[in-house]
Structure formats: C-alpha cells, structure tokens
Backbone as CSV, one residue per row, in Angstrom:
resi,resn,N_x,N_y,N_z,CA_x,CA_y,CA_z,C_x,C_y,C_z
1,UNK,30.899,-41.859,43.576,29.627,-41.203,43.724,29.610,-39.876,42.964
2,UNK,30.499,-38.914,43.109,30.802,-37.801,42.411,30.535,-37.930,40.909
3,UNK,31.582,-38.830,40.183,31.349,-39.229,39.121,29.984,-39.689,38.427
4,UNK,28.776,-40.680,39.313,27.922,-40.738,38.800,26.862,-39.500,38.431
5,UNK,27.309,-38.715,39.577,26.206,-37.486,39.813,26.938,-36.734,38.459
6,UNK,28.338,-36.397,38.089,28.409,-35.905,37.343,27.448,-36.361,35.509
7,UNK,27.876,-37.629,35.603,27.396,-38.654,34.755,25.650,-38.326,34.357
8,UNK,24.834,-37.895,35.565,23.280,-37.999,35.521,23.371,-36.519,35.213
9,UNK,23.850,-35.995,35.764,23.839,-34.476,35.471,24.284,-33.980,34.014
10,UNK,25.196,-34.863,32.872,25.175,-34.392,31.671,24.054,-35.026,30.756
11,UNK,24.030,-36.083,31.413,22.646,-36.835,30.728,21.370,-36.319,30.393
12,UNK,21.002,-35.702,31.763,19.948,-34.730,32.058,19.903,-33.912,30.713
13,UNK,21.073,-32.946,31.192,21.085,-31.688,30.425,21.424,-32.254,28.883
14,UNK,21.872,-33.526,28.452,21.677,-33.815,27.046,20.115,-33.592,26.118
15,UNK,19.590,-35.045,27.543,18.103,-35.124,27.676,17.336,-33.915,27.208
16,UNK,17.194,-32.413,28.455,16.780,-31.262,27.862,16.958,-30.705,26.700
17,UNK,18.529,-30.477,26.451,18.340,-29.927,25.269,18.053,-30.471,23.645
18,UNK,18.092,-31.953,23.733,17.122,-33.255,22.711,15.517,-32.377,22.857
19,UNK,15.485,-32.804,23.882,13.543,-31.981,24.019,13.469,-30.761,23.616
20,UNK,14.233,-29.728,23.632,14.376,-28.712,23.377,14.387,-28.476,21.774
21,UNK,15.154,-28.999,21.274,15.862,-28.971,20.421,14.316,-29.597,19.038
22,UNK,13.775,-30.397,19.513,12.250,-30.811,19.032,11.237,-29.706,18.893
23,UNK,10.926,-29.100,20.052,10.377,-28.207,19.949,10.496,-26.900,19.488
24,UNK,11.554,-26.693,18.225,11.639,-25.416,17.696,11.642,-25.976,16.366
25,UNK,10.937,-25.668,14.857,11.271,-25.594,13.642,11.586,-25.034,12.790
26,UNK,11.979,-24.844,12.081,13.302,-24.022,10.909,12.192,-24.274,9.904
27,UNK,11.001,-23.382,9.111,10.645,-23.703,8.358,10.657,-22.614,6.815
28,UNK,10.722,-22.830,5.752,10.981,-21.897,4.481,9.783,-21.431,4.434
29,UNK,9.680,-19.856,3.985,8.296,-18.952,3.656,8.737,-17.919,2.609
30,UNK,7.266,-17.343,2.108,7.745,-16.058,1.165,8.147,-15.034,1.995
31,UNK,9.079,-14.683,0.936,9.362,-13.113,1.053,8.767,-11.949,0.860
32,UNK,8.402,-10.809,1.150,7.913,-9.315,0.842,8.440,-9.708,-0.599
33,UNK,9.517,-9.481,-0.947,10.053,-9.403,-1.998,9.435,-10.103,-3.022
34,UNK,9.121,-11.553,-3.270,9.320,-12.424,-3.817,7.763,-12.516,-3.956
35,UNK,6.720,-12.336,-3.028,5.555,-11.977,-3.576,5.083,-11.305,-3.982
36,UNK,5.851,-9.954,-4.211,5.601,-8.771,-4.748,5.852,-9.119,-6.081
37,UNK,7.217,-9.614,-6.542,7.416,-9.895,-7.896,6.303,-10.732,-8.804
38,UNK,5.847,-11.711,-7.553,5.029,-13.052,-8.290,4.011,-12.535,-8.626
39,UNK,2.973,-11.191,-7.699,1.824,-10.650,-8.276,1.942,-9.591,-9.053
40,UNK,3.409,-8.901,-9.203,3.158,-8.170,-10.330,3.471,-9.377,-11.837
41,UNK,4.050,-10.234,-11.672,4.427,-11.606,-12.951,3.227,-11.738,-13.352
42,UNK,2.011,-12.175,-11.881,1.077,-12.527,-12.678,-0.269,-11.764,-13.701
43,UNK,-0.042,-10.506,-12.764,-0.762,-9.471,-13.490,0.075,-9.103,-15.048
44,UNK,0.663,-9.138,-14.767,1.451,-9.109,-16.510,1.019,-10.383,-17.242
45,UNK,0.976,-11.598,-16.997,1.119,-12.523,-17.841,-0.626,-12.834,-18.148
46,UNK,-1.680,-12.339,-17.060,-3.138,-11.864,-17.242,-2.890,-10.718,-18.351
47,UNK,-2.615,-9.831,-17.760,-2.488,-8.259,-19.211,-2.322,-8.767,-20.230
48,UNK,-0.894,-9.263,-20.486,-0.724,-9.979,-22.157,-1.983,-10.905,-22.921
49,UNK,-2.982,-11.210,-22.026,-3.757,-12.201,-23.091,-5.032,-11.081,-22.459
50,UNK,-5.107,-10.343,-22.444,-6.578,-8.880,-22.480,-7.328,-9.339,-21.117
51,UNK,-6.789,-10.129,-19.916,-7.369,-10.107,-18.592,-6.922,-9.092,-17.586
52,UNK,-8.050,-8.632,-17.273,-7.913,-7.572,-16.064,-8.097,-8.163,-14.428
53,UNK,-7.118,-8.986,-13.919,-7.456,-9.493,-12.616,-6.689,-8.948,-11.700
54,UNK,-7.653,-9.632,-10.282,-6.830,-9.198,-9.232,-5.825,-10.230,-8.815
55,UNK,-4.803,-10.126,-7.666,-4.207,-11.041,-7.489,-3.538,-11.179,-5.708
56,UNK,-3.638,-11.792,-5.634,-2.785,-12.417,-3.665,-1.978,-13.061,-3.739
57,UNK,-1.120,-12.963,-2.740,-0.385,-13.732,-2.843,-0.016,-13.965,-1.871
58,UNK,-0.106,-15.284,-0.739,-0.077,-15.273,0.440,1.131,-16.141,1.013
59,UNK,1.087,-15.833,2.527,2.743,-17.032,2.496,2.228,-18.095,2.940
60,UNK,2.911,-19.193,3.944,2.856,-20.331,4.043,1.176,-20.632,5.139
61,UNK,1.565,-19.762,5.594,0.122,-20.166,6.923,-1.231,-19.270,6.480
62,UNK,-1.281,-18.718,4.886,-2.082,-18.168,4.320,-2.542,-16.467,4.459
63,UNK,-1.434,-15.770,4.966,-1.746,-14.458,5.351,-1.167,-13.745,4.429
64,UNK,-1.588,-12.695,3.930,-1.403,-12.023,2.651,-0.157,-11.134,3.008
65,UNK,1.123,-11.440,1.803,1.797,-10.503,1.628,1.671,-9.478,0.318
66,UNK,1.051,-9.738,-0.644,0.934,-8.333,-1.828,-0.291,-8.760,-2.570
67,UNK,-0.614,-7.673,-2.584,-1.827,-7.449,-3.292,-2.125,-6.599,-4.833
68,UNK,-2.012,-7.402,-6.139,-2.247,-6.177,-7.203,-3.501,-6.310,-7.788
69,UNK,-4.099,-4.781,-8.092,-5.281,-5.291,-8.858,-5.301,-4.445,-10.447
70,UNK,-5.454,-4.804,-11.669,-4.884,-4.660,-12.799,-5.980,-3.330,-13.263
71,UNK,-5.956,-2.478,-13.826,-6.412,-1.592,-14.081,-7.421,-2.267,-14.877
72,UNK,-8.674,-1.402,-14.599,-10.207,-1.941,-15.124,-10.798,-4.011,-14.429
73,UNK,-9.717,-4.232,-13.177,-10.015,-5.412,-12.785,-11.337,-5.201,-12.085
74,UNK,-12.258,-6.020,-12.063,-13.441,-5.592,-10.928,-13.093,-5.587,-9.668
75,UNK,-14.116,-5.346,-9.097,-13.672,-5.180,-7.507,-13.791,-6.802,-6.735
76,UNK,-14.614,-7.476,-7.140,-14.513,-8.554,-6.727,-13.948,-9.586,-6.971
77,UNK,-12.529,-9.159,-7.660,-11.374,-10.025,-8.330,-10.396,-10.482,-7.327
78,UNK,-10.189,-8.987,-5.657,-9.738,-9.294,-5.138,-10.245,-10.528,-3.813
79,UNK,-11.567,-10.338,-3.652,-11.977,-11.452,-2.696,-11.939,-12.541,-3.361
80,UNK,-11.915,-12.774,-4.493,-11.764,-13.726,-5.098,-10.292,-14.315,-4.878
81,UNK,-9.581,-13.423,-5.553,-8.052,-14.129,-5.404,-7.666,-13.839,-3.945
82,UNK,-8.330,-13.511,-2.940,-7.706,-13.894,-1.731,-8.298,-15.121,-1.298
83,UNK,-9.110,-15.116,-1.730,-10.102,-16.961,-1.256,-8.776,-18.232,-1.568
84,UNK,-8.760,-17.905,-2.920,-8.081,-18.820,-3.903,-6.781,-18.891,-3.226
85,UNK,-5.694,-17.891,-2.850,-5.226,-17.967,-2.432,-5.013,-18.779,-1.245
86,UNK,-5.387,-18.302,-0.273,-5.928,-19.112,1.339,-6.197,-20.561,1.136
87,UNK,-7.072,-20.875,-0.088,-7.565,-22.393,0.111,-6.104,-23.084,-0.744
88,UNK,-5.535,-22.381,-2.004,-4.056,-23.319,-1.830,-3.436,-23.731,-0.858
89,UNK,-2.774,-22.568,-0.229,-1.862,-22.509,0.627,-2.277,-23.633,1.813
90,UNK,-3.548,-23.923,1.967,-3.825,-23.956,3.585,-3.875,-25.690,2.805
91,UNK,-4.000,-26.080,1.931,-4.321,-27.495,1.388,-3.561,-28.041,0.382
92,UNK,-2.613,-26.891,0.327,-1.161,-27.211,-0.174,-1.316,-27.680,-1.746
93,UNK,-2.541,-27.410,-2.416,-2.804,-27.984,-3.534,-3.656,-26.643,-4.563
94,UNK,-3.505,-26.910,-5.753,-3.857,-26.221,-6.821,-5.546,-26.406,-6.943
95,UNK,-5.948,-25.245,-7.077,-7.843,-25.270,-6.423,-8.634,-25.851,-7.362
96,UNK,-7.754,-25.427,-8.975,-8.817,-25.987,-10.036,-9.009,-27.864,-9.745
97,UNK,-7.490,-28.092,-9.105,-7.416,-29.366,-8.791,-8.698,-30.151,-7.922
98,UNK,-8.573,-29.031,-6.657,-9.475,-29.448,-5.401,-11.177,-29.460,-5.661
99,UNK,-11.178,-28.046,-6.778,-13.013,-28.155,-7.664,-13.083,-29.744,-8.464
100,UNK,-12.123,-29.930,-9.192,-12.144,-31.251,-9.645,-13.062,-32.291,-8.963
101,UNK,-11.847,-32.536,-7.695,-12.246,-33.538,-7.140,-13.277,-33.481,-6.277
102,UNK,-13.882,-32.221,-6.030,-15.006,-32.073,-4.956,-16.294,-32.152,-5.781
103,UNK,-16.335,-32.214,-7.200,-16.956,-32.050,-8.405,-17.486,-33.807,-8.296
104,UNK,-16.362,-34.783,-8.300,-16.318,-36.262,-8.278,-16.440,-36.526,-7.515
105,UNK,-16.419,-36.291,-5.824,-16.317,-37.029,-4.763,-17.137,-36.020,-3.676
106,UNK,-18.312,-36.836,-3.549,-19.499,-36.071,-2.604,-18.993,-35.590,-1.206
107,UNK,-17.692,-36.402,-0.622,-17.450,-35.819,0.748,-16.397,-35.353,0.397
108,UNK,-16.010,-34.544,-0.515,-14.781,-33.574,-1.012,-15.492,-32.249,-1.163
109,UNK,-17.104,-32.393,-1.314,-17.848,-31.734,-1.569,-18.247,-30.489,-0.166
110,UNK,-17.580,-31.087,0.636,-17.597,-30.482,1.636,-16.850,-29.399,2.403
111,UNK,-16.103,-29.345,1.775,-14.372,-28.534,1.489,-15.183,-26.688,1.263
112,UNK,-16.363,-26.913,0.124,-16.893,-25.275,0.508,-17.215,-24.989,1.870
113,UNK,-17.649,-25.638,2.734,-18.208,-25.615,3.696,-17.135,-24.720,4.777
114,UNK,-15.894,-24.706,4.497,-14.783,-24.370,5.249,-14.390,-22.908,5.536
115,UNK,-15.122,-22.030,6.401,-14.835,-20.327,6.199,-13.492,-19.878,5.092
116,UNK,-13.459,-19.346,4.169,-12.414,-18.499,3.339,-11.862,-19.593,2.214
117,UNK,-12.921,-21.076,2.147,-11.975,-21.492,1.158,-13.217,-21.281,-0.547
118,UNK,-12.414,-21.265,-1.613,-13.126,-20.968,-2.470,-12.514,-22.118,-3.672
119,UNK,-13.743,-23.260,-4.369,-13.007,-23.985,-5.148,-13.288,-23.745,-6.498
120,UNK,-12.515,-23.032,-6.994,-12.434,-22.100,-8.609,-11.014,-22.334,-8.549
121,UNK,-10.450,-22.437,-10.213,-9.547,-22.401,-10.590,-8.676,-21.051,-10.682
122,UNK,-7.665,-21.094,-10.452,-6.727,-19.883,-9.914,-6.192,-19.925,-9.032
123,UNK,-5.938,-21.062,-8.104,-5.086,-21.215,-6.603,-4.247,-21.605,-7.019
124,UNK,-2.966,-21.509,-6.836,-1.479,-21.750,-7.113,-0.450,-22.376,-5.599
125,UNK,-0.290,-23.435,-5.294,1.161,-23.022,-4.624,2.372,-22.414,-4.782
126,UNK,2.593,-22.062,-3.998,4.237,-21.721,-4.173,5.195,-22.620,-3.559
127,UNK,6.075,-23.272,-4.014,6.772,-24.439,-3.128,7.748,-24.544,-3.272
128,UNK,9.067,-24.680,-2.698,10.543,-24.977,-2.572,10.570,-26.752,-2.515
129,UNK,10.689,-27.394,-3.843,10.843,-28.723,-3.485,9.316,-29.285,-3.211
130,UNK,9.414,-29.847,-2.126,8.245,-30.664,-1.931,7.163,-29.626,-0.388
131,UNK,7.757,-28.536,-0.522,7.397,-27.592,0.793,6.342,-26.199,0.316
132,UNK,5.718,-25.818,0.936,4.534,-24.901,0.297,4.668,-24.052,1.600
133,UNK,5.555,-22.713,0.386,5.701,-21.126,1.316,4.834,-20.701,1.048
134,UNK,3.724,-20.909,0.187,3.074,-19.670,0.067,1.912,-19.865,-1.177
135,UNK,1.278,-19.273,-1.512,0.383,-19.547,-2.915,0.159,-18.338,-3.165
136,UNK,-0.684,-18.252,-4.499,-0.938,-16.987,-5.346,-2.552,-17.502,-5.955
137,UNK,-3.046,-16.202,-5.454,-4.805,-16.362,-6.448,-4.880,-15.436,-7.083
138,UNK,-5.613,-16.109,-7.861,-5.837,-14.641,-9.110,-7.424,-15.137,-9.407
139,UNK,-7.789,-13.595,-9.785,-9.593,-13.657,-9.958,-9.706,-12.950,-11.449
140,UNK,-10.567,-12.900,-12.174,-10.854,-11.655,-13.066,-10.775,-12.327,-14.883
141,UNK,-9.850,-13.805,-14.863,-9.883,-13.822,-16.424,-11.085,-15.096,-16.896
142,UNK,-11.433,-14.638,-17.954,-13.021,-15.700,-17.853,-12.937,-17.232,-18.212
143,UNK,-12.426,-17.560,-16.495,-12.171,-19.065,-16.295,-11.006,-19.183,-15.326
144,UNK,-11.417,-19.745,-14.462,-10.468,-20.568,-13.302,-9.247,-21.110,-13.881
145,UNK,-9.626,-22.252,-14.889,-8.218,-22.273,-15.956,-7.272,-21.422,-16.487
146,UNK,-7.715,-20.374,-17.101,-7.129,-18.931,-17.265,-6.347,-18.345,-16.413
147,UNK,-7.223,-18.392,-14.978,-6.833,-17.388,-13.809,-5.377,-18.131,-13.753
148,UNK,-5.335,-19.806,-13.395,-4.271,-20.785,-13.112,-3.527,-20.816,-13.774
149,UNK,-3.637,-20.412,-15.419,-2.336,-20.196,-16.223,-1.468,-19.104,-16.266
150,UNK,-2.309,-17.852,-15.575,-1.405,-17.048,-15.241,-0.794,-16.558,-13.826
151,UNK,-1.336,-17.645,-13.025,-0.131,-17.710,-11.570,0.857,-18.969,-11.950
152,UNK,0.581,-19.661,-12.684,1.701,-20.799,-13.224,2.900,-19.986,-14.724
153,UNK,2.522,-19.627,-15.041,3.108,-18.729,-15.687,4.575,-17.398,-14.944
154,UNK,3.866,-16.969,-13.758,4.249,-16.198,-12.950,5.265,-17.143,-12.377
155,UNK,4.981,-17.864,-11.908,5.682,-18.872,-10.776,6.872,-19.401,-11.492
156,UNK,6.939,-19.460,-12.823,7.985,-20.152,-14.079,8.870,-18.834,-14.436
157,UNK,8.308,-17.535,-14.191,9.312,-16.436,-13.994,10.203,-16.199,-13.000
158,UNK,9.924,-16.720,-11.861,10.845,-16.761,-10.506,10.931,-18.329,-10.356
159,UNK,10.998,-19.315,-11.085,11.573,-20.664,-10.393,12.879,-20.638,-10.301
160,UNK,14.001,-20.061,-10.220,14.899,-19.819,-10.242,15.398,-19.306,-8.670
161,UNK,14.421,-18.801,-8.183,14.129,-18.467,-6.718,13.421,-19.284,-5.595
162,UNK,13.013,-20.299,-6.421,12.490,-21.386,-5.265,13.555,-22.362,-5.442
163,UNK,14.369,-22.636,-4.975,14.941,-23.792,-4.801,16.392,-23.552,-3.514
C-alpha cells in the first residue's frame, strides 16, 4: 500500500510539472541594442540614395523599441513608419507584400480596417530563422518600394545577428 501511494504521488507530481512545464514559453525578441543599430542602418542606407525618412523599429508583439527620424524627414514619416512597423510584426509579413494582396483579393481588403495597421510598402520583419522578433518601418522615401529597400538593406547589415 505504501508503495502504491508512493507510486501515485510521483506520478502526480510528474503529471504537474508536464502541465507546468506547457504553460511557460522561451520565446526570441529584439534587443535595445539591435534595434537601435537596425534604425540607425536604415536611416543611413535612406541618406545614401537623398531620402529623408523616419523609422521604427518594433519587437515581436509590436511595441516600439527605437525611433530615428533623418534630418529634414517630415513629421509624418514617423506615424507612418510606426504603422508599417506594427502591421509587419503583428502579420509577420512584409506590407508592400500584404498591399499586394489586399490590392487582388477583396477580403484581404479588409486588413485596413484593423486599428494601427497601414498597407504601404516599408514593413520589414525581423526574423531569426523562421521566427519574427520584431520588424522595422520606414516612411519618407518616394515609394513604399524604396522605404522596403532600405529596411532590407539594414536588416543585411546585421544578418549576422539573427541567427
């Protein structure tokens, strides 16, 4: 009898800490660091071709860690690239991508409809592998394409740091 009770009693406590053990996740995000670098990358790699933008750069659950805005950028470069930002991150996908398809597909079309998301080109993920810490928006160079070549640009200066 002893023995069984001992027996139910490690089981148990296996049991708990299995359940336990479910309910906590280990997941990868940006760094202070590492978004700081990516929005000053991308404001440089905007500067080099005569764009003055702003830029975000947010982590995984879309909350802003750095913010640059490029001398003579407008002011509305930054609501811009915080939109852009937010709607990567939160949809894990590149925005010029998501205008695309909301462009082709009438109930994709619905995606503006969503408080803070914005579908213009310039949303970037940031991703370790197949995982999305974080994204980067940029507002200010004339074209969504533009904006996207220089957070992809940025992102090819630190890939060396995502992995």
């Amino acid at each position: 009898m002893r023995n069984i009770i001992k027996v139910s009693a490690l089981a148990l406590s296996l049991v708990a800490a299995a359940a336990s053990a479910q309910g906590v996740r280990t997941e990868k995000n940006i760094s202070l660091e590492l978004a700081n670098q990516i929005a000053a990358a991308t404001v440089a790699a905007c500067s080099a071709n005569g764009y003055a933008v702003g830029v975000t750069v947010v982590d995984r659950a879309g909350t802003v860690r750095a913010v640059q805005r490029a001398d003579n950028a407008g002011p509305h470069t930054l609501a811009a690239s915080l939109q852009k930002a937010f709607t990567s991150a939160s949809a894990k996908n590149n925005t010029l991508a998501m205008m695309e398809g909301a462009q082709k597909n009438p109930a994709a079309a619905n995606l503006t409809h969503i408080p803070g998301f914005l579908l213009l080109g310039g949303g970037v993920p940031v991703k370790v592998g197949n995982e999305t810490i974080g994204a980067v928006g940029v507002g200010g160079a004339p074209g969504g394409h533009l904006d996207e070549a220089c957070a992809v640009a940025a992102l090819d200066k630190v890939k060396d740091q995502l992995k």
